[in-house]
C-alpha positions in Angstrom: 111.6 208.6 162.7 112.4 211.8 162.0 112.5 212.7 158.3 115.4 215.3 158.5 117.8 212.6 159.4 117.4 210.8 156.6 118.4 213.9 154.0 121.7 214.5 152.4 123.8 217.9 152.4 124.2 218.6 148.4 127.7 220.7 147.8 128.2 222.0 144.3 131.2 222.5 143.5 133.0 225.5 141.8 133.6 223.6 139.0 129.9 222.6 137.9 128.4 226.1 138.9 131.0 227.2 136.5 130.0 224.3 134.2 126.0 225.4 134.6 127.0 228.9 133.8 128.9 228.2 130.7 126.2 225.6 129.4 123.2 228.7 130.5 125.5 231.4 128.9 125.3 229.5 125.7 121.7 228.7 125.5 120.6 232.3 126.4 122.0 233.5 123.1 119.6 231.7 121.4 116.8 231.6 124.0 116.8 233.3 127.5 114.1 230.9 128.8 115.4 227.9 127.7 118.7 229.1 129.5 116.6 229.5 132.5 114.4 226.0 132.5 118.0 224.9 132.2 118.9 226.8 135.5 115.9 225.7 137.2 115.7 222.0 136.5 119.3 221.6 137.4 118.2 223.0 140.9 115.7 221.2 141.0 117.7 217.8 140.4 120.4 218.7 142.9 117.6 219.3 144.8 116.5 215.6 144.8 120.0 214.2 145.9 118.7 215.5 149.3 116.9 211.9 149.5 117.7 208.6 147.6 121.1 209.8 145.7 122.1 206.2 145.5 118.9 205.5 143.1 120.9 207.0 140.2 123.4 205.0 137.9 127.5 204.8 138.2 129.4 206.6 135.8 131.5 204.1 134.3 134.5 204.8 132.1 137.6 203.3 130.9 139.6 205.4 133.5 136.6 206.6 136.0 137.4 205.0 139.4 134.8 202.0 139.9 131.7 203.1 141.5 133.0 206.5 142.4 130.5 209.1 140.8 126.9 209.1 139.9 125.2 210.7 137.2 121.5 212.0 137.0 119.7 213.4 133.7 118.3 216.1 133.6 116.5 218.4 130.9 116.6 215.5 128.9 120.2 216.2 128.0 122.5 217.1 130.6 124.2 214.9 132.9 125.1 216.2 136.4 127.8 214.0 138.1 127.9 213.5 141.3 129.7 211.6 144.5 128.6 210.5 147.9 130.7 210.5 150.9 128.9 209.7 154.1 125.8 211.9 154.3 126.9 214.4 151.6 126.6 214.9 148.0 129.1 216.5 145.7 128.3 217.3 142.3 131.4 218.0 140.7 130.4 218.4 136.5 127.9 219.4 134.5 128.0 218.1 131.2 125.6 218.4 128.2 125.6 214.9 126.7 125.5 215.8 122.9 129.1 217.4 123.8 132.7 215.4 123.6 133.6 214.8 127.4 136.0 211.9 126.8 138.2 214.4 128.6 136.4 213.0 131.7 136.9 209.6 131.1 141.4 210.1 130.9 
């Protein structure tokens, strides 16, 4: 079987670029590399939805739909949050875990 049939499309959304940016923008005022590991490792994590994206936990939350999104760690802090419709991904947030995102969860 071919193994290109079994990969995913991975769509970021405007949003978490956005998101990535802001959390990168911060970091490189204290460290320009750590800003980019951060770049980097979340490419490399989207990257990885290609195959398996339903190995990752639900997002569960007071007023999250049930079993809607996804999340996946990476760089030991940040969460990327993701859906799956058919054969495609959509990461829709990045959020650095440390930070309030109950905003999410309303």
């Amino acid at each position: 079987m071919d193994q290109a049939n079994n990969n995913y499309s991975v769509i970021i959304s405007k949003r978490a670029t956005q998101m990535l940016v802001n959390h990168a923008a911060f970091l490189s005022q204290v460290n320009e590399d750590v800003a980019e590991n951060l770049v980097i490792s979340f490419e490399n994590a989207a990257k990885t939805l290609e195959q398996m994206p339903h190995r990752c936990p639900w997002l569960v939350g007071e007023f999250i739909p049930r079993n809607l999104y996804r999340y996946l760690i990476f760089e030991k802090r940040y969460l990327l949050i993701y859906q799956i419709k058919d054969k495609k991904v959509y990461v829709d947030y990045v959020l650095d875990n440390r930070e309030d995102y109950g905003w999410l969860f309303r």
